[in-house]
Chimera marker file (.cmm) of the C-alpha trace (Angstrom):
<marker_set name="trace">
<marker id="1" x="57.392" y="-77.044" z="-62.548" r="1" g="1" b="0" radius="0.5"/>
<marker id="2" x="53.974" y="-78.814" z="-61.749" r="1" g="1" b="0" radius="0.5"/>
<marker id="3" x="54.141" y="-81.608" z="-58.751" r="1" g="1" b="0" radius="0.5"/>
<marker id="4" x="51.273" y="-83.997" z="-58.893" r="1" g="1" b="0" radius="0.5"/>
<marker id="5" x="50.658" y="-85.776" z="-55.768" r="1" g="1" b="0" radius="0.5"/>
<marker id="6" x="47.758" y="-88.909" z="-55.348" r="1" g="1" b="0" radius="0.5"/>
<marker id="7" x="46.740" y="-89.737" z="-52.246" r="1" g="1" b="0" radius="0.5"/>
<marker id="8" x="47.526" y="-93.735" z="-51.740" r="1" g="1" b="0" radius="0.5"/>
<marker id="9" x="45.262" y="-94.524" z="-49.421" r="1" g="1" b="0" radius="0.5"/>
<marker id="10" x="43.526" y="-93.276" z="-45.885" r="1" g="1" b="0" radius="0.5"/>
<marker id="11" x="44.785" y="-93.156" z="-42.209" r="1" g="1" b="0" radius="0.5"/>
<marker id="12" x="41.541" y="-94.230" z="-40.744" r="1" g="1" b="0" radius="0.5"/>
<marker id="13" x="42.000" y="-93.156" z="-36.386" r="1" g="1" b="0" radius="0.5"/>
<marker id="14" x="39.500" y="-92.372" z="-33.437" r="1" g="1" b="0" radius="0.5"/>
<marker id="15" x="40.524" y="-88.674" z="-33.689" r="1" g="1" b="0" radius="0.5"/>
<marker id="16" x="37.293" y="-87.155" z="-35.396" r="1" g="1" b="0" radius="0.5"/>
<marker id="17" x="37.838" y="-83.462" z="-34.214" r="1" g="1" b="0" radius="0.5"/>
<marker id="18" x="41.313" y="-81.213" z="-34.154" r="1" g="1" b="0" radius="0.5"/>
<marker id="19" x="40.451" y="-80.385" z="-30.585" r="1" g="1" b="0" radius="0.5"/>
<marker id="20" x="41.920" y="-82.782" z="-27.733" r="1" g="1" b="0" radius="0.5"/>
<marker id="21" x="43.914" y="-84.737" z="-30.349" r="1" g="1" b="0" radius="0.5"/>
<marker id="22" x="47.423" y="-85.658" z="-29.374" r="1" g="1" b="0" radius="0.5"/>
<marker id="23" x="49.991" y="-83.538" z="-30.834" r="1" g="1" b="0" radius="0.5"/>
<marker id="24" x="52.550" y="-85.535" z="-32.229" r="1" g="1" b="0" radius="0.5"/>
<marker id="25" x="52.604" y="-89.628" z="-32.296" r="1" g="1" b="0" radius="0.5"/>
<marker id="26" x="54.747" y="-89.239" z="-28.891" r="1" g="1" b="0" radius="0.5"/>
<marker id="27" x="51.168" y="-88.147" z="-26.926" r="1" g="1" b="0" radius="0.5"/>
<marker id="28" x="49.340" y="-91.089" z="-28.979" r="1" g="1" b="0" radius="0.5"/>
<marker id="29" x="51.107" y="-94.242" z="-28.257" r="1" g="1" b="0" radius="0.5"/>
<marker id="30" x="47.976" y="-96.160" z="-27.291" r="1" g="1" b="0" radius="0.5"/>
<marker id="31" x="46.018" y="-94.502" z="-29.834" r="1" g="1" b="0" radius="0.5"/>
<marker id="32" x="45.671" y="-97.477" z="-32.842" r="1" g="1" b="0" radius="0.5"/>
<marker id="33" x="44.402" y="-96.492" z="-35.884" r="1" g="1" b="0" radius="0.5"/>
<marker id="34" x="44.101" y="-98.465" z="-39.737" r="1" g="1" b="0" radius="0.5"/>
<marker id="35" x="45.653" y="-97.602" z="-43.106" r="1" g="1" b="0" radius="0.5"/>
<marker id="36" x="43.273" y="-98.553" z="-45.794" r="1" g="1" b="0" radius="0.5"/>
<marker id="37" x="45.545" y="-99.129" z="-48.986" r="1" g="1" b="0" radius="0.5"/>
<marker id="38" x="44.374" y="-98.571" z="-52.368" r="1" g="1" b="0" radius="0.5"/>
<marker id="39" x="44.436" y="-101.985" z="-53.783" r="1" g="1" b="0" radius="0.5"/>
<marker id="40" x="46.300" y="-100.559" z="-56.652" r="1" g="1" b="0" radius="0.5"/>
<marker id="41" x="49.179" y="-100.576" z="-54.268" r="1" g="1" b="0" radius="0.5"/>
<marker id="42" x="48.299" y="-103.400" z="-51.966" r="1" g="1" b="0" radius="0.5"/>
<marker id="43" x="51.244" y="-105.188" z="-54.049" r="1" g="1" b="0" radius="0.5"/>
<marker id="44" x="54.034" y="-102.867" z="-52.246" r="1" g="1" b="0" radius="0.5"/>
<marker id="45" x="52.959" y="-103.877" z="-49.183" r="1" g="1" b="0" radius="0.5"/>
<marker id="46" x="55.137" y="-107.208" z="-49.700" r="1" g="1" b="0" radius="0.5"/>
<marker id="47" x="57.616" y="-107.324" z="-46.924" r="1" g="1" b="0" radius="0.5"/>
<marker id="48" x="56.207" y="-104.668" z="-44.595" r="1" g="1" b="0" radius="0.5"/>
<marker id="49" x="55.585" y="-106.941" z="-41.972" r="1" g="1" b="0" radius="0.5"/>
<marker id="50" x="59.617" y="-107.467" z="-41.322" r="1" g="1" b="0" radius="0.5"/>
<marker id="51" x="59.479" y="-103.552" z="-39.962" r="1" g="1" b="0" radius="0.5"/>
<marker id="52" x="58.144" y="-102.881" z="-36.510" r="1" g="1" b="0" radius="0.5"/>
<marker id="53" x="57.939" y="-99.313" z="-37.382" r="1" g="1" b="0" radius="0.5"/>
<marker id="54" x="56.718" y="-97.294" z="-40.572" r="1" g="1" b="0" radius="0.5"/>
<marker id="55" x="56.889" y="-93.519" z="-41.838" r="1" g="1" b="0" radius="0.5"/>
<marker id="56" x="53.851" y="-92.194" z="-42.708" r="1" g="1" b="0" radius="0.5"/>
<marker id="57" x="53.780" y="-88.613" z="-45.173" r="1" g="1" b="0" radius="0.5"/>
<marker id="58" x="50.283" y="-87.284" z="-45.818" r="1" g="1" b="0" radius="0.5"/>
<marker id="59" x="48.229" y="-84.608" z="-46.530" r="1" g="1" b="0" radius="0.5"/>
<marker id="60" x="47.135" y="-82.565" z="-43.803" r="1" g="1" b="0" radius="0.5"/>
<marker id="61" x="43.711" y="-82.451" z="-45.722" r="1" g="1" b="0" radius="0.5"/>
<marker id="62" x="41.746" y="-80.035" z="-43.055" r="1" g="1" b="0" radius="0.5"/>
<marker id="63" x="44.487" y="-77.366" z="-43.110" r="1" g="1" b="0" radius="0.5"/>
<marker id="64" x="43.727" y="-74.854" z="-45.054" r="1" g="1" b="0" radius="0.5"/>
<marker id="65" x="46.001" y="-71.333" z="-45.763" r="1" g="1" b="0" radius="0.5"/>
<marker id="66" x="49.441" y="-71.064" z="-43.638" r="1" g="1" b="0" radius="0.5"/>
<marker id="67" x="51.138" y="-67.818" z="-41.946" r="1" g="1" b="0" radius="0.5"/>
<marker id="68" x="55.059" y="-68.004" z="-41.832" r="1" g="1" b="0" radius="0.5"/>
<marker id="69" x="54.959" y="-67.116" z="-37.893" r="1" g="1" b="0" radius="0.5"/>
<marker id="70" x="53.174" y="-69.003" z="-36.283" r="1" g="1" b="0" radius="0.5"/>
<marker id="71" x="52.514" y="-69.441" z="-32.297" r="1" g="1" b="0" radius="0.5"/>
<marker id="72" x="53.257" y="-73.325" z="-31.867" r="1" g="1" b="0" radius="0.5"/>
<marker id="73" x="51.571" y="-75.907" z="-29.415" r="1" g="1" b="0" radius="0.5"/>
<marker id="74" x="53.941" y="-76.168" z="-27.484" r="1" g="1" b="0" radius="0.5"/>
<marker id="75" x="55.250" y="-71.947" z="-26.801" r="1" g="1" b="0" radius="0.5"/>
<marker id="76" x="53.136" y="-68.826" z="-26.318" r="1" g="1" b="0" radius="0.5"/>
<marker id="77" x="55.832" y="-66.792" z="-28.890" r="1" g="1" b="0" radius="0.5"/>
<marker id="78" x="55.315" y="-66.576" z="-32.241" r="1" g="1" b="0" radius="0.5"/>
<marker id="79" x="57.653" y="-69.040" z="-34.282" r="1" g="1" b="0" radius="0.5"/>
<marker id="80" x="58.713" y="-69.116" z="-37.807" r="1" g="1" b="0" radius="0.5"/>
<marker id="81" x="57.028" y="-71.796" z="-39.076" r="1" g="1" b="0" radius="0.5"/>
<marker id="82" x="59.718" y="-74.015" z="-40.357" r="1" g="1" b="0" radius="0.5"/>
<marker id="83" x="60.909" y="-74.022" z="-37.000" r="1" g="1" b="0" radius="0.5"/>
<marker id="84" x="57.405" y="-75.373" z="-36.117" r="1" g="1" b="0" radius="0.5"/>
<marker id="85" x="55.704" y="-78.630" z="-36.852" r="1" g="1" b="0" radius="0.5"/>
<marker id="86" x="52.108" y="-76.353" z="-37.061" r="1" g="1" b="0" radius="0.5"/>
<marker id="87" x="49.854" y="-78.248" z="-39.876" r="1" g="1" b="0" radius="0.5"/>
<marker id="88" x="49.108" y="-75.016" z="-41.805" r="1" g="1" b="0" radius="0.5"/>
<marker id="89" x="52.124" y="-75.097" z="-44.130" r="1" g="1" b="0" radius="0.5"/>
<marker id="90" x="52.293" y="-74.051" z="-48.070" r="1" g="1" b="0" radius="0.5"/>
<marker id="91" x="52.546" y="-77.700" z="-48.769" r="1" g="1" b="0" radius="0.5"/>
<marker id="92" x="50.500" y="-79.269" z="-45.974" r="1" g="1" b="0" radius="0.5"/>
<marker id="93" x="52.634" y="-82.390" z="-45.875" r="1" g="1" b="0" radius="0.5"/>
<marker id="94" x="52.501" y="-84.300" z="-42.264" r="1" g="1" b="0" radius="0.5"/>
<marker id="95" x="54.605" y="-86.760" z="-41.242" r="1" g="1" b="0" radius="0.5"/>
<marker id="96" x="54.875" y="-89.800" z="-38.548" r="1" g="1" b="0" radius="0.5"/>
<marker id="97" x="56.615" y="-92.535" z="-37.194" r="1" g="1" b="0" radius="0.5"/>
<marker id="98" x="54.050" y="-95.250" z="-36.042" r="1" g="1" b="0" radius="0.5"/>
<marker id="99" x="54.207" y="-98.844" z="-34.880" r="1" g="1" b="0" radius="0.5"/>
<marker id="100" x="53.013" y="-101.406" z="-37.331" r="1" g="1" b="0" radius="0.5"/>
<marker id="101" x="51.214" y="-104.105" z="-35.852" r="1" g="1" b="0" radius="0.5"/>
<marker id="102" x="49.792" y="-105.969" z="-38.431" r="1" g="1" b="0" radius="0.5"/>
<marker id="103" x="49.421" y="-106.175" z="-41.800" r="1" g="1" b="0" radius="0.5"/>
<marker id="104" x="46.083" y="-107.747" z="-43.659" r="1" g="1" b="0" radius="0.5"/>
<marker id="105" x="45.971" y="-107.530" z="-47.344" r="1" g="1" b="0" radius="0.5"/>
<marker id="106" x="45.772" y="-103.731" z="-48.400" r="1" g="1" b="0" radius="0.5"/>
<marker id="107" x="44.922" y="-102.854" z="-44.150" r="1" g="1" b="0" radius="0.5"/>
<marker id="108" x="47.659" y="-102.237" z="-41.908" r="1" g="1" b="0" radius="0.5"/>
<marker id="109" x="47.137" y="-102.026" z="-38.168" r="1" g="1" b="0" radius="0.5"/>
<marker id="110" x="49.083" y="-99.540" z="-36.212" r="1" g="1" b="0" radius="0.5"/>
<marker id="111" x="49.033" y="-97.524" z="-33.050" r="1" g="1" b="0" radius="0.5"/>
<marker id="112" x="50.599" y="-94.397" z="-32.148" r="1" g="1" b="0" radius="0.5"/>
<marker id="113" x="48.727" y="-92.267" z="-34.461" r="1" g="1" b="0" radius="0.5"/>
<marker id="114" x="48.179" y="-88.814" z="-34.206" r="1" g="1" b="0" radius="0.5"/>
<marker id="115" x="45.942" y="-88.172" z="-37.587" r="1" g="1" b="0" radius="0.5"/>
<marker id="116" x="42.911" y="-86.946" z="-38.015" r="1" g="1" b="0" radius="0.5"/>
<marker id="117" x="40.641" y="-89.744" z="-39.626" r="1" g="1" b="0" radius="0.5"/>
<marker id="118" x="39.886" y="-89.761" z="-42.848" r="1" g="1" b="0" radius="0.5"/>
<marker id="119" x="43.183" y="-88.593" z="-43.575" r="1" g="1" b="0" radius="0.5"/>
<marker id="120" x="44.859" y="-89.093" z="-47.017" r="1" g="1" b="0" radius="0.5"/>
<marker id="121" x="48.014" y="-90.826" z="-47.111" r="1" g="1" b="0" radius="0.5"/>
<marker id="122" x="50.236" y="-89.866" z="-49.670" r="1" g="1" b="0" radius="0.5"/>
<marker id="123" x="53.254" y="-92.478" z="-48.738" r="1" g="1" b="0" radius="0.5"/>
<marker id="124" x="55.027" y="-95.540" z="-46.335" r="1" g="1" b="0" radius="0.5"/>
<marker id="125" x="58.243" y="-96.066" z="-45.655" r="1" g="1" b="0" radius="0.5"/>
<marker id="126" x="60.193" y="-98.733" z="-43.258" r="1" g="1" b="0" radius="0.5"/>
<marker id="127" x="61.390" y="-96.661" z="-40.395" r="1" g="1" b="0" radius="0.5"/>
<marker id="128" x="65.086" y="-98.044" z="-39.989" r="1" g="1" b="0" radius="0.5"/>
<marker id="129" x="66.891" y="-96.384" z="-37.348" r="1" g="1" b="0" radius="0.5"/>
<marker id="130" x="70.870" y="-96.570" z="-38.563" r="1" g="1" b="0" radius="0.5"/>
<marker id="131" x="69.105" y="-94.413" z="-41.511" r="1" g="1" b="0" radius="0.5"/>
<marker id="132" x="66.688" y="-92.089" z="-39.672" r="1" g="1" b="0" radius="0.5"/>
<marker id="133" x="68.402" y="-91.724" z="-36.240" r="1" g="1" b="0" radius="0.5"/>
<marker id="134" x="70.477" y="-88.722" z="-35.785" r="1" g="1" b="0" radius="0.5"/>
<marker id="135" x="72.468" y="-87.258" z="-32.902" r="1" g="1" b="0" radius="0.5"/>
<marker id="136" x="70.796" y="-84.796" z="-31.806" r="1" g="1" b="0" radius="0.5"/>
<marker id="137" x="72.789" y="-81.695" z="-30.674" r="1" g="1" b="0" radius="0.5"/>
<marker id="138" x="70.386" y="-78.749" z="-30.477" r="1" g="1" b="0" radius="0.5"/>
<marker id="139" x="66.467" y="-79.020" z="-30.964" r="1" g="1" b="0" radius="0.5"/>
<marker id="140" x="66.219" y="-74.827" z="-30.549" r="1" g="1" b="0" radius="0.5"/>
<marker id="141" x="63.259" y="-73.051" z="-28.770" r="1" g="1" b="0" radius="0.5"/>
<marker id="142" x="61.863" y="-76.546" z="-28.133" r="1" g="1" b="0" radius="0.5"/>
<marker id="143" x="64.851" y="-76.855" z="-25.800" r="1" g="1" b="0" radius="0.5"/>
<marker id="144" x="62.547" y="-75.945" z="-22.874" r="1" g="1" b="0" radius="0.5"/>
<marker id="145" x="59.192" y="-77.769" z="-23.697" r="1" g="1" b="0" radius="0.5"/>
<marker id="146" x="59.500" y="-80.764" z="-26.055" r="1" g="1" b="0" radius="0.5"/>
<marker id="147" x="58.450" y="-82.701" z="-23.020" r="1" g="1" b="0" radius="0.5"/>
<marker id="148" x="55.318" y="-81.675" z="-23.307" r="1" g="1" b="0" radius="0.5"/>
<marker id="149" x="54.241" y="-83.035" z="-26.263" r="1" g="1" b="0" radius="0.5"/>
<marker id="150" x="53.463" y="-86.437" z="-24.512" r="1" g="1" b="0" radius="0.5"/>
<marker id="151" x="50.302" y="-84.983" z="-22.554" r="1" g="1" b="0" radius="0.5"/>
<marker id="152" x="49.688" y="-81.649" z="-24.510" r="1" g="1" b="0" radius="0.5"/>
<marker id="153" x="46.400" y="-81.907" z="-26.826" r="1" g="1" b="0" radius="0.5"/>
<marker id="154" x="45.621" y="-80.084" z="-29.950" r="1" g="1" b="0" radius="0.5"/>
<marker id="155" x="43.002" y="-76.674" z="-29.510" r="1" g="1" b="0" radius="0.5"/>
<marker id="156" x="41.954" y="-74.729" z="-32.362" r="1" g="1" b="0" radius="0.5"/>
<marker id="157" x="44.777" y="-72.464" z="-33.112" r="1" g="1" b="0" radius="0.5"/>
<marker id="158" x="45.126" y="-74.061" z="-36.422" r="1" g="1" b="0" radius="0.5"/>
<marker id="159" x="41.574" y="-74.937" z="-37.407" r="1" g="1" b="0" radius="0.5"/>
<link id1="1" id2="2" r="1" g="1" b="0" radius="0.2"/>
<link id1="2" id2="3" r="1" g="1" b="0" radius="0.2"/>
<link id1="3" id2="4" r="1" g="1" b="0" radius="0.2"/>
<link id1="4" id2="5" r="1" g="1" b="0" radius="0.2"/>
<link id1="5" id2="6" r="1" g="1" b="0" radius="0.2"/>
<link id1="6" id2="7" r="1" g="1" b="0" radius="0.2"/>
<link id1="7" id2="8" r="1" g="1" b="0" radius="0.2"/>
<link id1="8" id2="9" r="1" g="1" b="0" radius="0.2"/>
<link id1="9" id2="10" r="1" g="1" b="0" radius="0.2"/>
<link id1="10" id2="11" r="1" g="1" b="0" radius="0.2"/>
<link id1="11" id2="12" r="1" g="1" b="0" radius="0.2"/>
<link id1="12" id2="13" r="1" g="1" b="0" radius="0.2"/>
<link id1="13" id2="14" r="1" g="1" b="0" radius="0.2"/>
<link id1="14" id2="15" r="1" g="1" b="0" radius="0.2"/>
<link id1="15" id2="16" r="1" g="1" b="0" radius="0.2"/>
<link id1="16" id2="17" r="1" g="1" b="0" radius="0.2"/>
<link id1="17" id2="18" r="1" g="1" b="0" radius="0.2"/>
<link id1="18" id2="19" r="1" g="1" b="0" radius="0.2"/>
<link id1="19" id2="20" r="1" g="1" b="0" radius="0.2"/>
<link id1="20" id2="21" r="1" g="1" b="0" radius="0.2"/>
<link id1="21" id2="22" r="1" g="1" b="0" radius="0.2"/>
<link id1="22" id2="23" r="1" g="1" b="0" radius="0.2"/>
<link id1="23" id2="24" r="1" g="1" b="0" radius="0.2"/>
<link id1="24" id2="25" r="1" g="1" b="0" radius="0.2"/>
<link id1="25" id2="26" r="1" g="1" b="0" radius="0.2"/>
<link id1="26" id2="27" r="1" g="1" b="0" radius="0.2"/>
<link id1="27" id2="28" r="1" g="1" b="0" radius="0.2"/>
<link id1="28" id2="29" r="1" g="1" b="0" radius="0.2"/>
<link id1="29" id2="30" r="1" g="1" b="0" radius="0.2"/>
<link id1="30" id2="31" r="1" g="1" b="0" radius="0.2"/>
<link id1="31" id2="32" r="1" g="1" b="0" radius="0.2"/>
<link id1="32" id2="33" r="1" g="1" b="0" radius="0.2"/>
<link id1="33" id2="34" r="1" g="1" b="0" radius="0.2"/>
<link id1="34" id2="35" r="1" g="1" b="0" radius="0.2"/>
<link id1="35" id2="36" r="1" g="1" b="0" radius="0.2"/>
<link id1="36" id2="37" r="1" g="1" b="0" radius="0.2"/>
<link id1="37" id2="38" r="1" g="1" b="0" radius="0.2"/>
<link id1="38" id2="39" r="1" g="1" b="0" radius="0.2"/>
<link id1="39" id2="40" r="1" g="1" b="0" radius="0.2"/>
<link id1="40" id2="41" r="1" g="1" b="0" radius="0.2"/>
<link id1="41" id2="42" r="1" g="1" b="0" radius="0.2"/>
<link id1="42" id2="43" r="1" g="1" b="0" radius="0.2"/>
<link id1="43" id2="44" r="1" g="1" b="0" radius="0.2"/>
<link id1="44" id2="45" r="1" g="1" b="0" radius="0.2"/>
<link id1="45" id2="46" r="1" g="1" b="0" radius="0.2"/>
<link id1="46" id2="47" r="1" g="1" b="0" radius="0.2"/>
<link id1="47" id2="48" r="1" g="1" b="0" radius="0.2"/>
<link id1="48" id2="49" r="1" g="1" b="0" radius="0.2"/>
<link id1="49" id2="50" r="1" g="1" b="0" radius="0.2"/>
<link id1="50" id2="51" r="1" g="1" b="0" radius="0.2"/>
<link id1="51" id2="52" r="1" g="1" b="0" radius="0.2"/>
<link id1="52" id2="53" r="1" g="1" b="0" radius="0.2"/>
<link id1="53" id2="54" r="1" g="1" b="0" radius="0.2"/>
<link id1="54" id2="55" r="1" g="1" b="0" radius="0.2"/>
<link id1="55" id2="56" r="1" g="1" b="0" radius="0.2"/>
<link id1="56" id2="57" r="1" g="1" b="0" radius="0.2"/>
<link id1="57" id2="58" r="1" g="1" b="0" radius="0.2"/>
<link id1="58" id2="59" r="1" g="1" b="0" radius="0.2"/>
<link id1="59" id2="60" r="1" g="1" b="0" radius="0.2"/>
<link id1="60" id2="61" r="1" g="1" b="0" radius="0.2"/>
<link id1="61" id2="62" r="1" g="1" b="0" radius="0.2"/>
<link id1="62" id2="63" r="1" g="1" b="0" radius="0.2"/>
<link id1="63" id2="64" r="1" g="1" b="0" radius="0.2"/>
<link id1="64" id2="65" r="1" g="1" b="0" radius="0.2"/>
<link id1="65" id2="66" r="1" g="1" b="0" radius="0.2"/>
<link id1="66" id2="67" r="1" g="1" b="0" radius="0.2"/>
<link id1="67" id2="68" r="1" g="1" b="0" radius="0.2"/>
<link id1="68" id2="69" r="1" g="1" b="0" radius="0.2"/>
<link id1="69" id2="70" r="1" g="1" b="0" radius="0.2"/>
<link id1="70" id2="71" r="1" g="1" b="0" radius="0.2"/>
<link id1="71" id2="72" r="1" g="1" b="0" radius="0.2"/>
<link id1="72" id2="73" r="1" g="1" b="0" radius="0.2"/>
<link id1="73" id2="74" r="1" g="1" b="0" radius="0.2"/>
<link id1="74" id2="75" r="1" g="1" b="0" radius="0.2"/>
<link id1="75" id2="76" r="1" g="1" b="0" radius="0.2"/>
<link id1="76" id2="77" r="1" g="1" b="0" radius="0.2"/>
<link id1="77" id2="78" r="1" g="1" b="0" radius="0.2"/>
<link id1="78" id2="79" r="1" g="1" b="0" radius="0.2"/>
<link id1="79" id2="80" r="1" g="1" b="0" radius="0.2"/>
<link id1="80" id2="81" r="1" g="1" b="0" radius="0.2"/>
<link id1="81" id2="82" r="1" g="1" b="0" radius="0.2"/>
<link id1="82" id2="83" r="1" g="1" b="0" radius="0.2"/>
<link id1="83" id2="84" r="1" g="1" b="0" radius="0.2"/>
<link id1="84" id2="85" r="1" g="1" b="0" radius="0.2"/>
<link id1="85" id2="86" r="1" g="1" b="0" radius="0.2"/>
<link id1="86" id2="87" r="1" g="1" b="0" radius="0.2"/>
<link id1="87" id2="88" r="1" g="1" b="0" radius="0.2"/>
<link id1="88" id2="89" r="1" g="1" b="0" radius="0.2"/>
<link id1="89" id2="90" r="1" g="1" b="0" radius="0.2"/>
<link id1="90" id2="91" r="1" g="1" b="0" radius="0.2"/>
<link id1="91" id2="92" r="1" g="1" b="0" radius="0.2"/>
<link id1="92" id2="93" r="1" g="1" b="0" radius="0.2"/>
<link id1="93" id2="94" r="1" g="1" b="0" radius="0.2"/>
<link id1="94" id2="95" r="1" g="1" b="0" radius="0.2"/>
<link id1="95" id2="96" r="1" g="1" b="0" radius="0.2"/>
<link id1="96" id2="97" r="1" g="1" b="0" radius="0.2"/>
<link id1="97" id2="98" r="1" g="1" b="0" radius="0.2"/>
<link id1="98" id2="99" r="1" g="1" b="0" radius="0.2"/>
<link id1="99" id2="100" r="1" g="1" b="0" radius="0.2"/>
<link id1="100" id2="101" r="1" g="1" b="0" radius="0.2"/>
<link id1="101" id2="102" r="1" g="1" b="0" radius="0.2"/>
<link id1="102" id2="103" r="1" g="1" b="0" radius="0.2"/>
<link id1="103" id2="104" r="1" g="1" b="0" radius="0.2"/>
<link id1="104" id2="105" r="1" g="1" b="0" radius="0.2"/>
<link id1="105" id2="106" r="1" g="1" b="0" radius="0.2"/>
<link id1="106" id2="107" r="1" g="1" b="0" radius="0.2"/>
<link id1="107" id2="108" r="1" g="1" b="0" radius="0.2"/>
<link id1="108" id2="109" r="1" g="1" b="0" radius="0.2"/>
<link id1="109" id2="110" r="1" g="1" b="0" radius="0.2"/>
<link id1="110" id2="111" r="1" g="1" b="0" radius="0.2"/>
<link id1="111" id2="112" r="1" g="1" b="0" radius="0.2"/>
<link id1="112" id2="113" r="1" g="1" b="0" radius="0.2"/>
<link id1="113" id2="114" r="1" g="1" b="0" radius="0.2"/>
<link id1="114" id2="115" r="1" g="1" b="0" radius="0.2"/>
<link id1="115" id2="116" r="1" g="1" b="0" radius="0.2"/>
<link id1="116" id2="117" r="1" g="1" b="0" radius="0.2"/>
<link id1="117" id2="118" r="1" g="1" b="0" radius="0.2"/>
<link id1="118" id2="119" r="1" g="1" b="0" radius="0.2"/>
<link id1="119" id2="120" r="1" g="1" b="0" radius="0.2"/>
<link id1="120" id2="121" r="1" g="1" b="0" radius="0.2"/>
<link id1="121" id2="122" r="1" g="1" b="0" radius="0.2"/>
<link id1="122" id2="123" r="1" g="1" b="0" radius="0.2"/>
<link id1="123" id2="124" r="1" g="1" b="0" radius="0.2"/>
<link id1="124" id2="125" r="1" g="1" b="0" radius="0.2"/>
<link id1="125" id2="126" r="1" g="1" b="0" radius="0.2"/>
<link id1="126" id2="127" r="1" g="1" b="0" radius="0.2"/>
<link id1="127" id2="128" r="1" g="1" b="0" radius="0.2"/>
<link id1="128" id2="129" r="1" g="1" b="0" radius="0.2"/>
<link id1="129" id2="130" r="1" g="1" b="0" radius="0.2"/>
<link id1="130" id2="131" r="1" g="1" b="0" radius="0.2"/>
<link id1="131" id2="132" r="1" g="1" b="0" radius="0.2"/>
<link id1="132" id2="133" r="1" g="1" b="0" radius="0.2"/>
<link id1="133" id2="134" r="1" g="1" b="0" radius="0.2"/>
<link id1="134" id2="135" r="1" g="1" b="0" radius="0.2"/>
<link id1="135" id2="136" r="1" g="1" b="0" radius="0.2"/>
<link id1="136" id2="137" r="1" g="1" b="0" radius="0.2"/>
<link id1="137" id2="138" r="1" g="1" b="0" radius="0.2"/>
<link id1="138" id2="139" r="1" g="1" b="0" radius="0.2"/>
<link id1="139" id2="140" r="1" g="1" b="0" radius="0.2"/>
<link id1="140" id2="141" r="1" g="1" b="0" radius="0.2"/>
<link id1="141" id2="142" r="1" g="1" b="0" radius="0.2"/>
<link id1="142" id2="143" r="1" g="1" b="0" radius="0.2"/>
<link id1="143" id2="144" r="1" g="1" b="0" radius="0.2"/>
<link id1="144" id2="145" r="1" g="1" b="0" radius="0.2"/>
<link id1="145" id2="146" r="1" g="1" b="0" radius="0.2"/>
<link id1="146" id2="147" r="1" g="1" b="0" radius="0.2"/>
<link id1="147" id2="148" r="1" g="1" b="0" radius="0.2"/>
<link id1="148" id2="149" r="1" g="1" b="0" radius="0.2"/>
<link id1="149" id2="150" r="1" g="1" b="0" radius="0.2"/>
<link id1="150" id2="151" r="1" g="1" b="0" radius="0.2"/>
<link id1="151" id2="152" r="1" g="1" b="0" radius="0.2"/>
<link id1="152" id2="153" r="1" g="1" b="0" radius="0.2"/>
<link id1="153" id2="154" r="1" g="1" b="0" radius="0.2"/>
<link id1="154" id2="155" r="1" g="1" b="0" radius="0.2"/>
<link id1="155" id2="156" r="1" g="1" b="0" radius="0.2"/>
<link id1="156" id2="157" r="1" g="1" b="0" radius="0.2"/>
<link id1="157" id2="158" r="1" g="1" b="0" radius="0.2"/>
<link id1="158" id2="159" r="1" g="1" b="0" radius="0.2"/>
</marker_set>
């Protein structure tokens, strides 16, 4: 099976270098940021505006290679990597939930971004919460430091 995947557009953010970026959109609520749109696809942008919140897949296009234990930003143990949101993955496929704050033909506005710039975007959907929000019951070894992602910042453990 062959999966062909074209980047849509690009997340355009003030996060230049992996270091001392935030860690997950949670740490980068002020941080605003642009989505440059293909034209080609400026067309499906038609009633974005309505949502105050998109999803956001992309490419994590600086990641290169991926161990299946990794040690995670936010632990000092080694994790299995689907247990981890690390960027180094065999299909280096990011995701976020950002506010949308404005939409201008194929450019789109938004803050809480946690991106690199330049990154390629690959999709956008409407974040609806009676579809995306679950109860949460367990959230595993991230039990005793998910709090942390609001003030943690990326290093180099994954450059």
């Amino acid at each position: 099976m062959s999966i062909n995947i074209t980047p849509i557009g690009t997340i355009e953010t003030p996060f230049n270098d992996l270091k001392g970026m935030p860690i997950q959109t949670s740490g980068a609520e002020q941080a605003q940021g642009t989505i440059i749109l293909d034209k080609a696809y400026e067309q499906g942008l038609s009633d974005l505006e309505g949502f105050s919140h998109i999803i956001l897949l992309y490419h994590f296009h600086q990641s290169t290679g991926y161990s299946l234990m990794v040690t995670p930003f936010l632990d000092d143990q080694k994790r299995g990597l689907f247990s981890t949101r690390a960027p180094r993955r065999p299909n280096p496929i990011g995701l976020s939930i950002v506010r949308l704050i404005k939409r201008e033909g194929n450019r789109l506005t938004i803050e809480g971004i946690d991106v690199l710039n330049g990154t390629p975007l690959i999709d956008i959907k409407p974040y609806v919460p009676g579809f995306d929000t679950k109860e949460v019951t367990a959230i595993g070894w991230l039990e005793k430091s998910h709090e942390k992602a609001t003030s943690l910042k990326s290093d180099d453990r994954f450059v």
